[in-house]
Biotite code that builds the C-alpha atoms (Angstrom):
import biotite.structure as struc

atoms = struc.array([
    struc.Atom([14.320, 41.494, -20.411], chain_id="A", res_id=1, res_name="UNK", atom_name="CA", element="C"),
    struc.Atom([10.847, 43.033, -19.280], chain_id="A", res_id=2, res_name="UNK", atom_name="CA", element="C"),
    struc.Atom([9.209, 39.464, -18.259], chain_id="A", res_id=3, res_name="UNK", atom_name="CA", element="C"),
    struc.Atom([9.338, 36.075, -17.632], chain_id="A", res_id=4, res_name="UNK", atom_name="CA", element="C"),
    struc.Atom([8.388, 33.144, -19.692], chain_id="A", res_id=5, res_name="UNK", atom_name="CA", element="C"),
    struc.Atom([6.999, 35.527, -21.947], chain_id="A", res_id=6, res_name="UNK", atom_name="CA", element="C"),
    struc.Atom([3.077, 36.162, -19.421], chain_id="A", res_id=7, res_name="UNK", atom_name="CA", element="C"),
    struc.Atom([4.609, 37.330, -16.055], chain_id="A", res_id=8, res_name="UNK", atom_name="CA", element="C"),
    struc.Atom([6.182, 40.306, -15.053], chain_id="A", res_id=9, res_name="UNK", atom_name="CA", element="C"),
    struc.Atom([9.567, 39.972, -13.676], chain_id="A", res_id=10, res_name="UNK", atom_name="CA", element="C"),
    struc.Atom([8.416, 40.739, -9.746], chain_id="A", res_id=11, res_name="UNK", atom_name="CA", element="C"),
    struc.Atom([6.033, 37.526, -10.950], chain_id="A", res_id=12, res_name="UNK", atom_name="CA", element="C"),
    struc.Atom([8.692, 35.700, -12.209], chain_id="A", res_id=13, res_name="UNK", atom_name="CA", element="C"),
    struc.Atom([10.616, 35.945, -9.391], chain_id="A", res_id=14, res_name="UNK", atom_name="CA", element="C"),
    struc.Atom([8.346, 34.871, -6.811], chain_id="A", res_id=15, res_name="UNK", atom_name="CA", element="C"),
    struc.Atom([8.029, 31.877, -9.095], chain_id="A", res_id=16, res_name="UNK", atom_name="CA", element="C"),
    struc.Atom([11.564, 31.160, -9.729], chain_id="A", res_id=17, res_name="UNK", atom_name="CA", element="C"),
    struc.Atom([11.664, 31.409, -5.772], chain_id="A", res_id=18, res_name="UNK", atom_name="CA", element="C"),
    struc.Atom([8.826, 29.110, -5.306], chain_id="A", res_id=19, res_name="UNK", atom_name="CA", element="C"),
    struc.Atom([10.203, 26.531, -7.674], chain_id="A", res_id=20, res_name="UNK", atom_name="CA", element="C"),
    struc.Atom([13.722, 26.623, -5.775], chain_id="A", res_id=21, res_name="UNK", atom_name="CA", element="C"),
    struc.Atom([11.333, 25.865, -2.663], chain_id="A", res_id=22, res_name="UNK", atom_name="CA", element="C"),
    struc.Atom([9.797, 23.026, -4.295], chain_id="A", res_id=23, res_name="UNK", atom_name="CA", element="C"),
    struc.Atom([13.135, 21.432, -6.130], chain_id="A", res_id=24, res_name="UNK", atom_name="CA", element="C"),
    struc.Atom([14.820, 21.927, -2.445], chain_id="A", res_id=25, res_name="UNK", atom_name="CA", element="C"),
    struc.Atom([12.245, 20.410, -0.331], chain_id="A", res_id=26, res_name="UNK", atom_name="CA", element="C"),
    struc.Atom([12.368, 16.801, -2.977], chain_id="A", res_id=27, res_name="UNK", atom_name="CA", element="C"),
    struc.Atom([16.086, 16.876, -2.849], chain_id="A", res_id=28, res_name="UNK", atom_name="CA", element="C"),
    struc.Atom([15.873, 17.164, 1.393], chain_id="A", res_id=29, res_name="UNK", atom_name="CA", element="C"),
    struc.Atom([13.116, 14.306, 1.079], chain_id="A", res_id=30, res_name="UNK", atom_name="CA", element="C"),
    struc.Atom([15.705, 12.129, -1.546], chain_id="A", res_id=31, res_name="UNK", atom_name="CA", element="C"),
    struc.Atom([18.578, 12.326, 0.640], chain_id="A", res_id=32, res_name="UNK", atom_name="CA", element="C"),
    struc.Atom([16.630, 12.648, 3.959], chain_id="A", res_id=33, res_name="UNK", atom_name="CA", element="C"),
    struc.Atom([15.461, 9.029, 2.534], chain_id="A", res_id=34, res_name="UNK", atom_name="CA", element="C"),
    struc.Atom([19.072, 8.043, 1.673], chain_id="A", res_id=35, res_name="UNK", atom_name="CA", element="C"),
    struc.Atom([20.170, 8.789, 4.774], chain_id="A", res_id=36, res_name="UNK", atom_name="CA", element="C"),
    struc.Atom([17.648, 6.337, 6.398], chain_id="A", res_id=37, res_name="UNK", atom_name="CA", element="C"),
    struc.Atom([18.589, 3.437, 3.887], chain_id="A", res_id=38, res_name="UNK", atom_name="CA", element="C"),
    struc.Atom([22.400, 4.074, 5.293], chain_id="A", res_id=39, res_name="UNK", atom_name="CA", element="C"),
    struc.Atom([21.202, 4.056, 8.830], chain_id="A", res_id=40, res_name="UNK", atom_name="CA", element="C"),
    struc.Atom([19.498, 1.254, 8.388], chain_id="A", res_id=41, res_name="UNK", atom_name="CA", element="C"),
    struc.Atom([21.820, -0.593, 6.037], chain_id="A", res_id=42, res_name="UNK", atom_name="CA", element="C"),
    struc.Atom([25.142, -0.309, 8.594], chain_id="A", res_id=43, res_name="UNK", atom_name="CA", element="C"),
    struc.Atom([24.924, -0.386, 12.202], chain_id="A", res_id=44, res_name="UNK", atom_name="CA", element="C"),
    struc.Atom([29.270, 0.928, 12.195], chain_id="A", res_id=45, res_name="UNK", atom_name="CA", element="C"),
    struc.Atom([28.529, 4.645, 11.606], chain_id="A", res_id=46, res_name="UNK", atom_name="CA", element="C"),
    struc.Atom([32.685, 3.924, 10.249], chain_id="A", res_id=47, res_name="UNK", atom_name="CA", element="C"),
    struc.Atom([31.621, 2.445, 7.360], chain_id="A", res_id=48, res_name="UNK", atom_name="CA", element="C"),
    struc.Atom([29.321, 5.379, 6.308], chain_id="A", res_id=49, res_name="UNK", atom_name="CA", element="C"),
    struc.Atom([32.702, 6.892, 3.827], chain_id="A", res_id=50, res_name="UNK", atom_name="CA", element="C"),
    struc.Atom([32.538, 9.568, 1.569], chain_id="A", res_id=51, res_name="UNK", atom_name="CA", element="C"),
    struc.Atom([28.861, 9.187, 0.704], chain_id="A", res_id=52, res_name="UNK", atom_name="CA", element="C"),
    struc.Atom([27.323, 10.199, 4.084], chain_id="A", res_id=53, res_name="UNK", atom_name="CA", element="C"),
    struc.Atom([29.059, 13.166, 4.249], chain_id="A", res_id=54, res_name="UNK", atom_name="CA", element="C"),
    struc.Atom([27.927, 14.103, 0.556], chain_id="A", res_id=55, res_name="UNK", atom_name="CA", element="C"),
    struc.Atom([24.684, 13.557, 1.582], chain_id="A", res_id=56, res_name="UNK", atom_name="CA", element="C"),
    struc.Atom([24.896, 15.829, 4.639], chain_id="A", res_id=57, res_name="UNK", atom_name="CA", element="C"),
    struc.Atom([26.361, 18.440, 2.893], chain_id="A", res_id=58, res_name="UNK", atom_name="CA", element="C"),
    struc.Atom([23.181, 18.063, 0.205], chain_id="A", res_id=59, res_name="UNK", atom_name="CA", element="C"),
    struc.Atom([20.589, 18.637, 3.155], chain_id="A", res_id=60, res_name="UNK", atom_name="CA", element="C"),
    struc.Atom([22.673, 21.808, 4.858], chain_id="A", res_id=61, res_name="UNK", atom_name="CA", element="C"),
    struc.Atom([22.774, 23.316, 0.916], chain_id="A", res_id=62, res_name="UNK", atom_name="CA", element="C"),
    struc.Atom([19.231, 22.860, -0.140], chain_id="A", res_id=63, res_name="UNK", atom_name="CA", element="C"),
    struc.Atom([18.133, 23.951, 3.525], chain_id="A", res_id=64, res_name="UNK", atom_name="CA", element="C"),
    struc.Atom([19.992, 27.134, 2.677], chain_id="A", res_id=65, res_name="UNK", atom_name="CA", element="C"),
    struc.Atom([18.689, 27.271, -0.706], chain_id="A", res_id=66, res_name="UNK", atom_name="CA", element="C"),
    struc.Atom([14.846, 26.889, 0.726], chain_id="A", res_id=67, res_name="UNK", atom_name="CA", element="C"),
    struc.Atom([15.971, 29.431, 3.391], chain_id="A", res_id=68, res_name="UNK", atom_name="CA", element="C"),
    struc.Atom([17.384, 31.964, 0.389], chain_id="A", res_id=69, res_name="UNK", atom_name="CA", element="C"),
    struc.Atom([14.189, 31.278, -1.115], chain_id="A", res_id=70, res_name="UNK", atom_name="CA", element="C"),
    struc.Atom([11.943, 33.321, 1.198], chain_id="A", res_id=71, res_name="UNK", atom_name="CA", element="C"),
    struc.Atom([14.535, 35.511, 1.899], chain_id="A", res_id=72, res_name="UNK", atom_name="CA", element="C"),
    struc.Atom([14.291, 36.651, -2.057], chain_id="A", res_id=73, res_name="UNK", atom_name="CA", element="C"),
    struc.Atom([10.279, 36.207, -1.830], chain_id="A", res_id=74, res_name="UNK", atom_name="CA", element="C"),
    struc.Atom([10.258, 38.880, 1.028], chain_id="A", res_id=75, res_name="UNK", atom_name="CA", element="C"),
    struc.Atom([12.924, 40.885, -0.989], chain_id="A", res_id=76, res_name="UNK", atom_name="CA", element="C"),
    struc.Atom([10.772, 40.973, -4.249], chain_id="A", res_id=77, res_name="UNK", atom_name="CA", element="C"),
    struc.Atom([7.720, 41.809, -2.743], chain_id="A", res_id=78, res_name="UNK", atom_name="CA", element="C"),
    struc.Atom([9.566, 44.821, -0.457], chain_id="A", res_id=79, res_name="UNK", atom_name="CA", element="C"),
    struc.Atom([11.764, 45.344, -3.606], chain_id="A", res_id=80, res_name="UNK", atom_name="CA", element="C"),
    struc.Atom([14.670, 45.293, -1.288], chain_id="A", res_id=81, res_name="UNK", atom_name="CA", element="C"),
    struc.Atom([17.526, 44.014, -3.595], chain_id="A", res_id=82, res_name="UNK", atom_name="CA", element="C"),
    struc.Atom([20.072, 43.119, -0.952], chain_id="A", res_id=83, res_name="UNK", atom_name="CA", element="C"),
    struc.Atom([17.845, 40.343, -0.655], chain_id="A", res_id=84, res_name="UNK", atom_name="CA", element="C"),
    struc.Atom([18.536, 38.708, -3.344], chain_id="A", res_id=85, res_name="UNK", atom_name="CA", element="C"),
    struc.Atom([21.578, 38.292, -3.109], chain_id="A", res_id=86, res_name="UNK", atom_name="CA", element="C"),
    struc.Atom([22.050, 34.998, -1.277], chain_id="A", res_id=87, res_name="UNK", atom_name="CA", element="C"),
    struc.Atom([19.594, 33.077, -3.212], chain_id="A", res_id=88, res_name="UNK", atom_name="CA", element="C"),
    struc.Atom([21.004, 34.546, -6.660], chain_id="A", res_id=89, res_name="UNK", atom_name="CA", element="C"),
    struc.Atom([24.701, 33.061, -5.528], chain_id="A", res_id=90, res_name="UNK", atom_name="CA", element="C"),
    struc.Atom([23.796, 29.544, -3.749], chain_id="A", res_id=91, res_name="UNK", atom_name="CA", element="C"),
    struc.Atom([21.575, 29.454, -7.493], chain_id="A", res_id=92, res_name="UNK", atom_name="CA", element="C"),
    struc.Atom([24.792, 29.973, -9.250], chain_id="A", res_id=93, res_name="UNK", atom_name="CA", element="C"),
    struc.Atom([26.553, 27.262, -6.817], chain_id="A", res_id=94, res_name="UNK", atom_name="CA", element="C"),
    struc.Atom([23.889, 24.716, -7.429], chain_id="A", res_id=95, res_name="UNK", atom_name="CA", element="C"),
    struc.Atom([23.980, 25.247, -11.126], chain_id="A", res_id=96, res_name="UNK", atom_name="CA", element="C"),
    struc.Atom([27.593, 24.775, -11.383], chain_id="A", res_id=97, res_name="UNK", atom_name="CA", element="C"),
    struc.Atom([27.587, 21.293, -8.842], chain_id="A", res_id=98, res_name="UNK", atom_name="CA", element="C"),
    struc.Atom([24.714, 20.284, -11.434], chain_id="A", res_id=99, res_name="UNK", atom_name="CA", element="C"),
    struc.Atom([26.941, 20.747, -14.376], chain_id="A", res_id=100, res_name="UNK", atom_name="CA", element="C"),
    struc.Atom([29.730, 19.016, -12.732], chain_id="A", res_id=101, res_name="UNK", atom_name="CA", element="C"),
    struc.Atom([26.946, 16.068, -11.951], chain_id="A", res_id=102, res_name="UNK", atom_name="CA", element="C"),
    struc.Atom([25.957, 16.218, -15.664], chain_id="A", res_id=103, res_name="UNK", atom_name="CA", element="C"),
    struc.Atom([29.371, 16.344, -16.740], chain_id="A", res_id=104, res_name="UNK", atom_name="CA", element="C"),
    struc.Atom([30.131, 13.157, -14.930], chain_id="A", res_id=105, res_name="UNK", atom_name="CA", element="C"),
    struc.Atom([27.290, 11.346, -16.026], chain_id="A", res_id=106, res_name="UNK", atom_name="CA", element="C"),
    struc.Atom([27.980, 12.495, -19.381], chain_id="A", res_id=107, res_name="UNK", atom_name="CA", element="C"),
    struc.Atom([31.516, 10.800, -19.244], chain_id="A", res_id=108, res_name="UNK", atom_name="CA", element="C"),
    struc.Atom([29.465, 7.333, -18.415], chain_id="A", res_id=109, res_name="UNK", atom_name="CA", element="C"),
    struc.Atom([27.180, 7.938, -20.935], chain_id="A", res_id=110, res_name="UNK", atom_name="CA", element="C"),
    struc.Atom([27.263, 4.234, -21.906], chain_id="A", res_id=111, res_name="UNK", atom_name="CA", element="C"),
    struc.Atom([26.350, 3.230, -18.370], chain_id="A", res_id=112, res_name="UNK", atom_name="CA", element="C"),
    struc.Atom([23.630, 6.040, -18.362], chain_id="A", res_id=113, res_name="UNK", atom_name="CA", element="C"),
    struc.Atom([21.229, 5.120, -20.733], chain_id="A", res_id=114, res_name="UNK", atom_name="CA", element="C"),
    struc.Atom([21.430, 1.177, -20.385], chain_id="A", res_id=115, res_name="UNK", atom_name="CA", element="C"),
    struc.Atom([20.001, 1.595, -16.788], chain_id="A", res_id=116, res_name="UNK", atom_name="CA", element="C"),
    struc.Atom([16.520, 3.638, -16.976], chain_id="A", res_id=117, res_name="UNK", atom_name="CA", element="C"),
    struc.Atom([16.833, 4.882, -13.370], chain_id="A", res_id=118, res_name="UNK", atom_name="CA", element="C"),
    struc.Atom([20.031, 6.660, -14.538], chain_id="A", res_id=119, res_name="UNK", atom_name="CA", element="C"),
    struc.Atom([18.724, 7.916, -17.801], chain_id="A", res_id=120, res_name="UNK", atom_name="CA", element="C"),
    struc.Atom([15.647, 9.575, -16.187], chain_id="A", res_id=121, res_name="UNK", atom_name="CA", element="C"),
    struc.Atom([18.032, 10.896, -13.205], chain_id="A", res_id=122, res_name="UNK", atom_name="CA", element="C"),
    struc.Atom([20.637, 12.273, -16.368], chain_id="A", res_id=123, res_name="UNK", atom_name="CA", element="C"),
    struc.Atom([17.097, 13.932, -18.137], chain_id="A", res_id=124, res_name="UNK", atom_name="CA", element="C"),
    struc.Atom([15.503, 15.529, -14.334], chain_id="A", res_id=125, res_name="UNK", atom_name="CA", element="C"),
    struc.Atom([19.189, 16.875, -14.287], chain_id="A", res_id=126, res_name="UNK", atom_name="CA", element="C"),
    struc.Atom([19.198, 18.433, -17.221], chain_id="A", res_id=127, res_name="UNK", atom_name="CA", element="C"),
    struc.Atom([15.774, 19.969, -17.242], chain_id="A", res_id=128, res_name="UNK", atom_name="CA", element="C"),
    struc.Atom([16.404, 21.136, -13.430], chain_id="A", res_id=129, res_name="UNK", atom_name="CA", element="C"),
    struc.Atom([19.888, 23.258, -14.584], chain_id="A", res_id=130, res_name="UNK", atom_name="CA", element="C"),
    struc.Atom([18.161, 24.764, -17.660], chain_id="A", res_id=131, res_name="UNK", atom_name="CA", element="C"),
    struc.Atom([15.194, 25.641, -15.656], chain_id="A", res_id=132, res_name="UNK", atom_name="CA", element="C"),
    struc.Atom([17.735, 26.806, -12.735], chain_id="A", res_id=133, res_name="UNK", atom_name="CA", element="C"),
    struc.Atom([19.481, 29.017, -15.467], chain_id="A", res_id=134, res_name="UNK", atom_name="CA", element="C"),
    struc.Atom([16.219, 30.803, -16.916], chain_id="A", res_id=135, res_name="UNK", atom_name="CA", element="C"),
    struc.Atom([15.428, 31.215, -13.279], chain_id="A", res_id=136, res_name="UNK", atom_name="CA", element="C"),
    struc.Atom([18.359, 33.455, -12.578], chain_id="A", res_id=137, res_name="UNK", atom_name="CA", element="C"),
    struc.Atom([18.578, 35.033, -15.636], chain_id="A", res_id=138, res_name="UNK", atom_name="CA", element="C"),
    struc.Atom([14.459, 36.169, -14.281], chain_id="A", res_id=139, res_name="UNK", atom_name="CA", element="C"),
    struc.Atom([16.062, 37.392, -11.136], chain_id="A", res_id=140, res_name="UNK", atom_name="CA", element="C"),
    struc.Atom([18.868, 39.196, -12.182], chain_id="A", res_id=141, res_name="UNK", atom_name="CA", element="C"),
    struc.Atom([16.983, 41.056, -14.468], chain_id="A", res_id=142, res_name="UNK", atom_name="CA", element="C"),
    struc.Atom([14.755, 42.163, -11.858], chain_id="A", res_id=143, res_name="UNK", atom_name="CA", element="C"),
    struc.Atom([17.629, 42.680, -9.514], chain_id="A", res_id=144, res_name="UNK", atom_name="CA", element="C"),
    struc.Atom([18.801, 44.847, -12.017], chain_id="A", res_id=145, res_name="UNK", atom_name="CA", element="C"),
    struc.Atom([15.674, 46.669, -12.937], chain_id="A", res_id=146, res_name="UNK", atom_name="CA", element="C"),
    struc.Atom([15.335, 48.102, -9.096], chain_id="A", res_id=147, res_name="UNK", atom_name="CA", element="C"),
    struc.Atom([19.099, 48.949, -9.896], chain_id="A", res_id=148, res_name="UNK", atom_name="CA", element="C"),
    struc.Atom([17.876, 51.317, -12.229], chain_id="A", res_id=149, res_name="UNK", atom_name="CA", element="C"),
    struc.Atom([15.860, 53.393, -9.599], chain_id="A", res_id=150, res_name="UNK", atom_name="CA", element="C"),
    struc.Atom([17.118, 56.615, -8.565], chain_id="A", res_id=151, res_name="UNK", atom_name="CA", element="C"),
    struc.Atom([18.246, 57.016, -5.086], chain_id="A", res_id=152, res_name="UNK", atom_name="CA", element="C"),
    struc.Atom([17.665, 53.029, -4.497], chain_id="A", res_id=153, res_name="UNK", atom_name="CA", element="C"),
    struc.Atom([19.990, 51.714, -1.846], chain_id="A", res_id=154, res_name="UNK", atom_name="CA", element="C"),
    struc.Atom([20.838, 48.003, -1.378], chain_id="A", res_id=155, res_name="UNK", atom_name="CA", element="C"),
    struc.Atom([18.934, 47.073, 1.323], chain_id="A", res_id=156, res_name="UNK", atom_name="CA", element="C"),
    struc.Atom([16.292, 50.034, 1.179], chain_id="A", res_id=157, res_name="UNK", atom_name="CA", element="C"),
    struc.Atom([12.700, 49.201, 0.528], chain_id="A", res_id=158, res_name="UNK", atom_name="CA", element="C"),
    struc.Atom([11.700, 50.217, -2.995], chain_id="A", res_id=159, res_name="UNK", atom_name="CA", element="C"),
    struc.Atom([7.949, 49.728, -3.934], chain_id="A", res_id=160, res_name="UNK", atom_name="CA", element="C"),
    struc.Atom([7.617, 49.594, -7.826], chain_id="A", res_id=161, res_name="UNK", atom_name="CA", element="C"),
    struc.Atom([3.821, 50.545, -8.810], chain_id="A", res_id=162, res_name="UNK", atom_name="CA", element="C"),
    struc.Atom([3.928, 49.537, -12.208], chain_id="A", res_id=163, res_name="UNK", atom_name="CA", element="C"),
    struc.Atom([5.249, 45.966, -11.714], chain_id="A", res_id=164, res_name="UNK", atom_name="CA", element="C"),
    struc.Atom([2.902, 45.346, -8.607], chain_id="A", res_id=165, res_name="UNK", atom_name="CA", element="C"),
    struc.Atom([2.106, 41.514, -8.646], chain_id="A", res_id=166, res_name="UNK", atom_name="CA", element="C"),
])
């Protein structure tokens, strides 16, 4: 794979793949940030919060990673330091999978899905969000691998490629 979506290079593509993760994280924090408030607001006996509230924690301290993994690989493309992208190329591969599983259980109420149109456009963002997750990793791991391919390169050594400058 030399580029991404066919009109970037794959530095390009990563940046963008990073700066889409940003984006997709920060509307998930704002979504359950929100939730979070209708809870609050909704129960005064934090004991009655169950299962749900800690989900929904758990949802803020991932995508606050992801967003956090997301500079980290924007600073690691533009250094071409691969160790760098690392953590955002294996919380990717976490959220994809927890997506799947969220698919997969909406797909199993399929007859509830579609007969609410809340749930059917949740069940279609879902969907576009993991396939566009997908091509996004498959864009960074090809330009992980690419600086793999320089000689001498070491993990977390700076490596400056001229010919795929942004």
């Amino acid at each position: 794979m030399e580029t991404c979506c066919g009109c970037m290079n794959l530095k390009q593509g990563s940046i963008a793949s990073a700066i889409w993760s940003m984006i997709i994280g920060t509307l998930v924090l704002g979504l359950y940030g929100y939730l979070l408030s209708v809870m609050y607001q909704a129960y005064d006996d934090p004991s009655v919060y169950g299962f749900r509230f800690y989900l929904y924690w758990a949802e803020i301290a991932v995508m606050s990673l992801w967003i956090l993994f997301s500079i980290l690989l924007i600073i690691g493309v533009v250094k071409g330091i691969r160790g760098m992208f690392l953590p955002w190329m294996i919380l990717t591969v976490v959220f994809i999978v927890l997506e799947a599983i969220n698919l997969i259980q909406y797909f199993l109420v399929i007859a509830l899905v579609f007969t609410n149109p809340i749930t059917a456009v949740a069940f279609i963002l879902a969907v576009v969000i993991v396939l566009v997750n997908i091509y996004a990793m498959v864009c960074v791991s090809a330009h992980y691998r690419q600086l793999s391919t320089v000689p001498g390169s070491i993990e977390m050594q700076p490596h400056y490629p001229g010919k795929h400058a942004i």
